[in-house]
N, CA, C and O atoms as a MOPAC input file, in Angstrom:
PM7 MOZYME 1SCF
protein

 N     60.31400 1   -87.72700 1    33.75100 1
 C     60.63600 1   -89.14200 1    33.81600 1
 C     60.11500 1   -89.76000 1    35.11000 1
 O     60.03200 1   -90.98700 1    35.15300 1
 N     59.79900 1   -89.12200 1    36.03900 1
 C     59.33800 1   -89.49200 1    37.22100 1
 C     58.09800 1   -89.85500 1    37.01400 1
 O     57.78400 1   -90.98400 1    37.39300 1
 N     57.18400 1   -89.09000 1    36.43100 1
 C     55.71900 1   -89.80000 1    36.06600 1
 C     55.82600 1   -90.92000 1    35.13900 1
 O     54.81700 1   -91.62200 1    35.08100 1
 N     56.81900 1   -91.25700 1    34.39300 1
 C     56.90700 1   -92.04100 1    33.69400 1
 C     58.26900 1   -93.26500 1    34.33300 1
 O     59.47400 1   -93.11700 1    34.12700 1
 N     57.74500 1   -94.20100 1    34.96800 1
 C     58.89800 1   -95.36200 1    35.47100 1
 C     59.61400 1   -95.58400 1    34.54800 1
 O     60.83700 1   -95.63400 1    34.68600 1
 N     58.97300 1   -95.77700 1    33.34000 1
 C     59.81400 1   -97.02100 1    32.55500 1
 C     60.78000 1   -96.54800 1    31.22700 1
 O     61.56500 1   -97.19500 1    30.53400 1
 N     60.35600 1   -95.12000 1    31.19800 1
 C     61.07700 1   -94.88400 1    30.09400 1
 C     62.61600 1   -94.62300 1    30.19000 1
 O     63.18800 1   -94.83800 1    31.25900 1
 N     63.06400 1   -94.32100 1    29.47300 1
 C     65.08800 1   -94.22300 1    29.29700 1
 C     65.10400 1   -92.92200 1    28.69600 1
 O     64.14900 1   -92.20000 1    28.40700 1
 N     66.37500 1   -92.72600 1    28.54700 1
 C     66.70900 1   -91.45700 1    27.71000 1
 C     68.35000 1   -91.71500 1    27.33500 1
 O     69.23200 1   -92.12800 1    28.08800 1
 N     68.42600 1   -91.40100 1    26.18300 1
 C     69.77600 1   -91.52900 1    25.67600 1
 C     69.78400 1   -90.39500 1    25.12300 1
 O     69.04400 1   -89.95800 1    24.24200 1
 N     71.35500 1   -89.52500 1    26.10100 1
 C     71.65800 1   -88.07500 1    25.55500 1
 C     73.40900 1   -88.34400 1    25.04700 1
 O     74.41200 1   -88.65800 1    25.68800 1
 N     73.12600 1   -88.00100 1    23.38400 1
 C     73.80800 1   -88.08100 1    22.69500 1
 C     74.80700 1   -86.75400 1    22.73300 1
 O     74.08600 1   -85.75800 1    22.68000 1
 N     76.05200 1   -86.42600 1    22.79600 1
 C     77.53800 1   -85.50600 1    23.55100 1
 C     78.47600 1   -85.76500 1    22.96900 1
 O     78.78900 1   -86.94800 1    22.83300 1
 N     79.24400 1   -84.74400 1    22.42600 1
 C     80.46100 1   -84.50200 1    21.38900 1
 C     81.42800 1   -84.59200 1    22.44100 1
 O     81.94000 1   -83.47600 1    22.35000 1
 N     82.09800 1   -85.24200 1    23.49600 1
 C     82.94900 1   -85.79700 1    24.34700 1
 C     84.20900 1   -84.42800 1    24.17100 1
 O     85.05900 1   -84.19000 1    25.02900 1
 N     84.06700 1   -83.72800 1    22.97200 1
 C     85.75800 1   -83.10600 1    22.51600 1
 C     86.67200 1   -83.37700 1    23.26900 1
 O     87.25900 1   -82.40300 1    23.73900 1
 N     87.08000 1   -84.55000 1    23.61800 1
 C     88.22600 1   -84.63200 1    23.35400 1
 C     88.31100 1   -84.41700 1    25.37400 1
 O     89.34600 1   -84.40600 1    26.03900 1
 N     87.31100 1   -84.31800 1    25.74000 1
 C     88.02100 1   -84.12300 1    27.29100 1
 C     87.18700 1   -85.01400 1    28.23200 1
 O     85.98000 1   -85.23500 1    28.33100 1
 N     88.67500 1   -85.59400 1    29.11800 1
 C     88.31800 1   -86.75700 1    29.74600 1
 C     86.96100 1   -86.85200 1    31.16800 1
 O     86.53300 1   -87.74200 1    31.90300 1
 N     86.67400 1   -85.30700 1    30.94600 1
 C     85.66500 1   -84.72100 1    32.50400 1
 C     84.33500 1   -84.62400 1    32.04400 1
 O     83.41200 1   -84.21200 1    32.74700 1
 N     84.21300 1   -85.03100 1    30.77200 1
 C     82.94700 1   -84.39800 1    30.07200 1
 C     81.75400 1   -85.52600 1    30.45000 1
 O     80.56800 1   -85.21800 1    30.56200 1
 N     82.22000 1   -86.72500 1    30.60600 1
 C     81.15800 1   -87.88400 1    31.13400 1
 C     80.77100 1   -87.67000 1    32.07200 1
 O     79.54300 1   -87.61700 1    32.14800 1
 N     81.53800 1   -87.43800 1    33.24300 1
 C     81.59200 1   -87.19200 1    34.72800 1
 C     81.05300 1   -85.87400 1    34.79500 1
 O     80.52400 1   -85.73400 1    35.89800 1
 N     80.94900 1   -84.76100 1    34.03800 1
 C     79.92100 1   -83.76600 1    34.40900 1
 C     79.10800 1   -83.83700 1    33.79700 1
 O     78.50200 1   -82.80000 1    34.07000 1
 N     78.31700 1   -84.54800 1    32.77100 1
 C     77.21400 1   -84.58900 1    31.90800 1
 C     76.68900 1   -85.65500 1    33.39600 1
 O     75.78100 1   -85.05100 1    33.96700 1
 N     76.94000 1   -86.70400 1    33.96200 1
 C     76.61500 1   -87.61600 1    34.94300 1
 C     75.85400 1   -86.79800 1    36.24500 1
 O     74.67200 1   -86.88300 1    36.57800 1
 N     76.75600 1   -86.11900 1    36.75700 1
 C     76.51100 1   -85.00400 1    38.04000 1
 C     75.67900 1   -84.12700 1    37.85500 1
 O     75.38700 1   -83.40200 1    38.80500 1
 N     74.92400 1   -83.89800 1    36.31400 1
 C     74.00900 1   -83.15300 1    36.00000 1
 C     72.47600 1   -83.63900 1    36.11600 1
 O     71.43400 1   -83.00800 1    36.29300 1
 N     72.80500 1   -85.28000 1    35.91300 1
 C     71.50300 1   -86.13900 1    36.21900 1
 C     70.74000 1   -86.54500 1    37.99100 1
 O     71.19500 1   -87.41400 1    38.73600 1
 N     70.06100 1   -86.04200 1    38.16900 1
 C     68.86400 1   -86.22100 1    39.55000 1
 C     69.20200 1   -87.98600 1    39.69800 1
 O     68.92900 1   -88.85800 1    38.87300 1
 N     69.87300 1   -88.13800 1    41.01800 1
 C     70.21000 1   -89.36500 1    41.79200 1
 C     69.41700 1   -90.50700 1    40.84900 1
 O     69.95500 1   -91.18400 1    39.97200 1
 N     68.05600 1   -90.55200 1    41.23200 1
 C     66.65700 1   -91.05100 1    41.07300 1
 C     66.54300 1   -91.32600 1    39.74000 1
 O     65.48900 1   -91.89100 1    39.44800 1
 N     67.43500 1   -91.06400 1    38.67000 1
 C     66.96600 1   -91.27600 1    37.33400 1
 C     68.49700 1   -91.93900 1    37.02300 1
 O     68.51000 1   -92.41200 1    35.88700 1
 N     69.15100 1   -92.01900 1    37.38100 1
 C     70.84600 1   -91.93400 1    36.65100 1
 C     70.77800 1   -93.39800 1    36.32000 1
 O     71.67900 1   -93.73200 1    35.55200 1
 N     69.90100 1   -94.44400 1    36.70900 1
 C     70.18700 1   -95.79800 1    36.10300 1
 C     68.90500 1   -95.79500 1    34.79300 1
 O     68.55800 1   -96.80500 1    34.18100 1
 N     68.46500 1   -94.69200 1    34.62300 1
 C     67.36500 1   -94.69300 1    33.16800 1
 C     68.29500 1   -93.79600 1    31.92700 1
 O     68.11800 1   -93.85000 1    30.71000 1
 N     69.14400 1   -93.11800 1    32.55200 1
 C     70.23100 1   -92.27700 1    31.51100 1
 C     71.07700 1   -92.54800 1    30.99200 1
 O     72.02500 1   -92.49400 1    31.77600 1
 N     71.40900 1   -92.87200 1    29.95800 1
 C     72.67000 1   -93.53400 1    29.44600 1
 C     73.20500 1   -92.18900 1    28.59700 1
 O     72.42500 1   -91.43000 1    28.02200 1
 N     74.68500 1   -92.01200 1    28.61300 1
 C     75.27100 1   -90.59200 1    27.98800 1
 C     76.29600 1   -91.66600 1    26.89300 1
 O     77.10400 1   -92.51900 1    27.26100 1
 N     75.99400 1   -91.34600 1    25.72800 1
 C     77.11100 1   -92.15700 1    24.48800 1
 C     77.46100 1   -90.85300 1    23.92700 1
 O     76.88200 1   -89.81400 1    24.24500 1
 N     78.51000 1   -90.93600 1    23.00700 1
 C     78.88900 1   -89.90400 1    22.10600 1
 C     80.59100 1   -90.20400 1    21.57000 1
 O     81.57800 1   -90.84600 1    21.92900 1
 N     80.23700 1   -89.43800 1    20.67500 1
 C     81.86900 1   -88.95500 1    19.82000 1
 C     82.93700 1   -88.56100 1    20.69500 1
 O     82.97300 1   -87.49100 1    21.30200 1
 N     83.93500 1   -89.60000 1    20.74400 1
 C     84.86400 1   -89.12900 1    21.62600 1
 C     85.26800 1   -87.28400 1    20.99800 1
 O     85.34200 1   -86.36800 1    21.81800 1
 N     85.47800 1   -87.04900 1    19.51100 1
 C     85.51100 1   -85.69100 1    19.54300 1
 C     84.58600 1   -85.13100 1    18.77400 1
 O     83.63200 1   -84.66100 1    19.39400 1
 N     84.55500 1   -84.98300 1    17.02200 1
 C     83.47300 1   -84.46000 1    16.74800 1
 C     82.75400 1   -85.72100 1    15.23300 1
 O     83.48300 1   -86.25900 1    14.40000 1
 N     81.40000 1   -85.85600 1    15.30100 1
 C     81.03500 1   -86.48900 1    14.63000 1
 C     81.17500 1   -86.63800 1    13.36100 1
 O     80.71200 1   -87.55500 1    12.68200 1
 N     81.98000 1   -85.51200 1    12.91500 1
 C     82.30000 1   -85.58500 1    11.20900 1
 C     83.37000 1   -86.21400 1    11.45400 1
 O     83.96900 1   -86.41400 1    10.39700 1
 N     84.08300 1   -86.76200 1    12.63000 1
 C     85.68400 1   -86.88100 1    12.54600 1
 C     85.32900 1   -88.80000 1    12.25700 1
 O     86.26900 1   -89.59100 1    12.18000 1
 N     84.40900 1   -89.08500 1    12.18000 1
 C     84.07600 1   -90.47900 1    12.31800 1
 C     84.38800 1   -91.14700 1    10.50100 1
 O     84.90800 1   -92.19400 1    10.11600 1
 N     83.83400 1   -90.06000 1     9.80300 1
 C     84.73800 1   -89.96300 1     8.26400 1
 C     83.42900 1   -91.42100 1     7.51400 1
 O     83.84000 1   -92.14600 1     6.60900 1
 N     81.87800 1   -91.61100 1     8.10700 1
 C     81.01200 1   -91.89500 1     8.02800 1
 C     79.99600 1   -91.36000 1     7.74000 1
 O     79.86800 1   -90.36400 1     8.45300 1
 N     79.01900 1   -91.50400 1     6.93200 1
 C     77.51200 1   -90.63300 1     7.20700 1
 C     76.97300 1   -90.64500 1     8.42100 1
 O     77.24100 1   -91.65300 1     9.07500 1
 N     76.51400 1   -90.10300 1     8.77100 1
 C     75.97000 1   -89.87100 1    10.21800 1
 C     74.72200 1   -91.25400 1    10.36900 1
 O     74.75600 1   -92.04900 1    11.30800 1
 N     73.69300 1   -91.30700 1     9.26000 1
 C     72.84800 1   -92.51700 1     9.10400 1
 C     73.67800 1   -93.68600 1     9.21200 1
 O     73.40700 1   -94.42200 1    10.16000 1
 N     74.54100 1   -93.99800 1     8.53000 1
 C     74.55400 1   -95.12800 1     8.32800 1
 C     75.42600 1   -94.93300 1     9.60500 1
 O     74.85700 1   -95.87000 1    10.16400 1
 N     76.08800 1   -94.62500 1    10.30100 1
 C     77.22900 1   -95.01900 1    11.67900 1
 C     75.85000 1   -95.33200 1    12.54400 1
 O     75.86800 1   -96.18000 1    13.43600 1
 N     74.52100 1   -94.50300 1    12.17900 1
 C     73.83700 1   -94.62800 1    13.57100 1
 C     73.28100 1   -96.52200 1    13.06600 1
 O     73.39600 1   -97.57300 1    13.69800 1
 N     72.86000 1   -96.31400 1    12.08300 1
 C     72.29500 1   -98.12700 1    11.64000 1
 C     73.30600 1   -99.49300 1    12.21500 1
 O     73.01500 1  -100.55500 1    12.76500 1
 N     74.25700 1   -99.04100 1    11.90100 1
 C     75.77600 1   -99.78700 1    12.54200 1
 C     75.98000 1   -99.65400 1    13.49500 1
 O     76.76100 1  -100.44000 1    14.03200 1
 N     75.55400 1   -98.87400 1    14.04200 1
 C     75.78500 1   -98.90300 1    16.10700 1
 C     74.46800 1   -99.68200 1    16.27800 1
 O     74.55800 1  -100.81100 1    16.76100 1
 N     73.29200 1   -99.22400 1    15.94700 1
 C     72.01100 1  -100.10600 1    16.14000 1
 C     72.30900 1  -101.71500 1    15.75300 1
 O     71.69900 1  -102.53000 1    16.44600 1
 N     73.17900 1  -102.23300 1    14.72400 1
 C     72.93400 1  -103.03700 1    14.25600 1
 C     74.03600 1  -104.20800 1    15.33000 1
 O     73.76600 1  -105.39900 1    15.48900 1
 N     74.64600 1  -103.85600 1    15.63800 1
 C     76.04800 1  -103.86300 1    17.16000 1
 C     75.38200 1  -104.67400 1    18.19100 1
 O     75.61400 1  -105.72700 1    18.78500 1
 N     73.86500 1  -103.18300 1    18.16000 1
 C     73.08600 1  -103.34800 1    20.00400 1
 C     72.17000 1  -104.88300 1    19.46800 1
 O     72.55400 1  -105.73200 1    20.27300 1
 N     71.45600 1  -105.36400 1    18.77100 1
 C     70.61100 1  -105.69600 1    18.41400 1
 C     71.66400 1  -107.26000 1    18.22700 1
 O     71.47100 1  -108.14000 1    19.06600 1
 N     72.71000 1  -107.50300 1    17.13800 1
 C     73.79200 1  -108.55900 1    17.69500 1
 C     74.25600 1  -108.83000 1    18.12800 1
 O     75.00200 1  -109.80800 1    18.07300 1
 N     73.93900 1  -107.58000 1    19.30300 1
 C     75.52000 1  -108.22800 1    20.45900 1
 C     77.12100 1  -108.28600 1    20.61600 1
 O     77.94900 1  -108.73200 1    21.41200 1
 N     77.07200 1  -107.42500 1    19.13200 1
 C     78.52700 1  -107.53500 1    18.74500 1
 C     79.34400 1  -105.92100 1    18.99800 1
 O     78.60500 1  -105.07200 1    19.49500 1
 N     80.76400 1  -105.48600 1    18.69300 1
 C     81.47300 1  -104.43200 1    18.89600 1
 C     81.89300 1  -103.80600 1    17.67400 1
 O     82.64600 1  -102.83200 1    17.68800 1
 N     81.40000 1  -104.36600 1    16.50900 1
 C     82.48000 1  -104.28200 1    15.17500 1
 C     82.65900 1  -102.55100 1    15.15100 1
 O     83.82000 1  -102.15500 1    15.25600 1
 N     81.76000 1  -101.68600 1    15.04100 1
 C     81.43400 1  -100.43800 1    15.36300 1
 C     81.83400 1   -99.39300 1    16.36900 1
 O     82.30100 1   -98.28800 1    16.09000 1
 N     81.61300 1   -99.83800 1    17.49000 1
 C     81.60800 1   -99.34300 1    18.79100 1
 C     83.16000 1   -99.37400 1    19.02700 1
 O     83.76300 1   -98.51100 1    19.66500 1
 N     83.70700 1  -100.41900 1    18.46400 1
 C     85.29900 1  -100.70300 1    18.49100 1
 C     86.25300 1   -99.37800 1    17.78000 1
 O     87.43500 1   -99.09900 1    17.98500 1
 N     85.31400 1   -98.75600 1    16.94300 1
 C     85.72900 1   -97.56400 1    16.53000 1
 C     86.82000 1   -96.71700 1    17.39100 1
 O     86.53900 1   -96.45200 1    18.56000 1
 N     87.62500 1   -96.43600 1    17.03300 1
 C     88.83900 1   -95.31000 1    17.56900 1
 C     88.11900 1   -93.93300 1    18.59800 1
 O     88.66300 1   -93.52100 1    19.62200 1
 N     86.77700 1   -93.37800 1    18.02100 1
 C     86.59700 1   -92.67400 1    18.81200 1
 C     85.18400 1   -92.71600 1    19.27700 1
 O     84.43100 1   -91.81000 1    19.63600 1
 N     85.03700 1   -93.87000 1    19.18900 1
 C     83.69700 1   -94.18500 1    19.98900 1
 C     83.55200 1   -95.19100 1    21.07900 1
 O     82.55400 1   -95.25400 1    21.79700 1
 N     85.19800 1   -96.43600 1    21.23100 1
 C     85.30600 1   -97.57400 1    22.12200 1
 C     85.34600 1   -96.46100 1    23.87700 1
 O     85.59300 1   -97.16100 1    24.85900 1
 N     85.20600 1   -95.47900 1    24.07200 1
 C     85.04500 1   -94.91500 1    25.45900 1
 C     83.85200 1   -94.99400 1    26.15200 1
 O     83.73100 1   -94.81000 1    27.36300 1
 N     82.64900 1   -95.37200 1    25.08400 1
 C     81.37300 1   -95.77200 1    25.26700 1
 C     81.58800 1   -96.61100 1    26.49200 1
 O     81.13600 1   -96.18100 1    27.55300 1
 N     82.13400 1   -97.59300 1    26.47400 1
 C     82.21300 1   -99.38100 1    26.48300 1
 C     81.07600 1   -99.03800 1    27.80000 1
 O     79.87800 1   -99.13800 1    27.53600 1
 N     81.49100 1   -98.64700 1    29.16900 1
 C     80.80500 1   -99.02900 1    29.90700 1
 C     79.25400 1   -98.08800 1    29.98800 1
 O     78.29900 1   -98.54100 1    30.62000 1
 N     79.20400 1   -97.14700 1    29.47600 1
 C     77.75900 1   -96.76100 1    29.38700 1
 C     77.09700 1   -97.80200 1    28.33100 1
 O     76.12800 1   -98.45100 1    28.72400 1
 N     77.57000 1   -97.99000 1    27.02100 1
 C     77.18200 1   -99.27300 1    26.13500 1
 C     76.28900 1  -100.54900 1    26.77800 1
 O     75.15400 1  -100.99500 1    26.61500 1
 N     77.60500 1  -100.91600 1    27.70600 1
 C     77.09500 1  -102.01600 1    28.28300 1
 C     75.81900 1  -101.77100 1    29.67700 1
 O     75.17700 1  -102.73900 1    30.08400 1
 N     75.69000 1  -100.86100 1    30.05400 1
 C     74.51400 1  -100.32500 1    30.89000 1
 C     73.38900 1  -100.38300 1    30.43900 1
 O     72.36900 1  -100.88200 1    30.91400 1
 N     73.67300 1   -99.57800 1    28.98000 1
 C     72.15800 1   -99.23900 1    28.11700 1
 C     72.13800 1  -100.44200 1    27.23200 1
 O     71.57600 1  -100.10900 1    26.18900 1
 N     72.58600 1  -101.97000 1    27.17900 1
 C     72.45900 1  -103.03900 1    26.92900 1
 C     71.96300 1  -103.77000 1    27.29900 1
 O     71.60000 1  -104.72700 1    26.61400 1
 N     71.72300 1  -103.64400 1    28.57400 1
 C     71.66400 1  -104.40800 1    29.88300 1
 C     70.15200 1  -104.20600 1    29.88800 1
 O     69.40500 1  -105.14700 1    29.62200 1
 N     69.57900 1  -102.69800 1    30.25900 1
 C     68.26800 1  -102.59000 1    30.39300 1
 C     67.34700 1  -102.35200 1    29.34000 1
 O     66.19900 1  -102.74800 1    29.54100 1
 N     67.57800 1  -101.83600 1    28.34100 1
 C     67.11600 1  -101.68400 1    27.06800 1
 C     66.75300 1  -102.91300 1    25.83000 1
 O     65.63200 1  -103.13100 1    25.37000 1
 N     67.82400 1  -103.50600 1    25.51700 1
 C     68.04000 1  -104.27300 1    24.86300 1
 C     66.70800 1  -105.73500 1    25.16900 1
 O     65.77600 1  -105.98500 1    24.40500 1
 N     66.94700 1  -106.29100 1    26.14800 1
 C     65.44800 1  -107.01900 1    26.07500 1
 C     64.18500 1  -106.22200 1    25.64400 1
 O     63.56800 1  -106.80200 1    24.75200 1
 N     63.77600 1  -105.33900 1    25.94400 1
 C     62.61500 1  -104.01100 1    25.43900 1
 C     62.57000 1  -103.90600 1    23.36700 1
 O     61.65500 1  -104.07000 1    22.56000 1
 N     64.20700 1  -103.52300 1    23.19900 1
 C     63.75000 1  -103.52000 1    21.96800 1
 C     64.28900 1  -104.66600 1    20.86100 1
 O     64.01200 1  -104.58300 1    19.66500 1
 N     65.00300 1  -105.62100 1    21.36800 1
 C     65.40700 1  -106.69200 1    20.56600 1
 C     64.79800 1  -107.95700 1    21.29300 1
 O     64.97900 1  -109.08300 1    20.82800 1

């Protein structure tokens, strides 16, 4: 990512259920990149979402792209909120 300025990376993390798992997936990222990384995921496990996996991902896309929460508001996905709004912030002009 260093030869490359501009790109992002979104690393997708099964959260299970424990409140340390952001904060060490975070401390794992090099100073120098941590505002190109955005970490989202299943607060526990992705079948627990009781969705197809496609269509939850089209509906989270469809969220970033309106601007809206209807999705993200989800029971075990609203822990996002402030990485959400990070990878909104810089992304979102790029692809909407």
């Amino acid at each position: 990512m260093t030869r490359y300025p501009n790109r992002f990376v979104v690393l997708l993390i099964d959260f299970d259920r424990k409140d340390d798992r952001l904060n060490y997936a975070k401390s794992q990222i090099p100073d120098h990149l941590e505002d190109r990384v955005f970490i989202l995921g299943v607060w526990s496990e992705p079948e627990d979402l009781k969705v197809p996996l496609e269509e939850i991902g089209s509906a989270l896309a469809r969220d970033c792209r309106e601007e809206i929460d209807v999705t993200w508001n989800h029971e075990l996905l609203r822990h996002n909120v402030n990485e959400l709004a990070r990878l909104r912030e810089q992304v979102r002009p790029i692809l909407f």
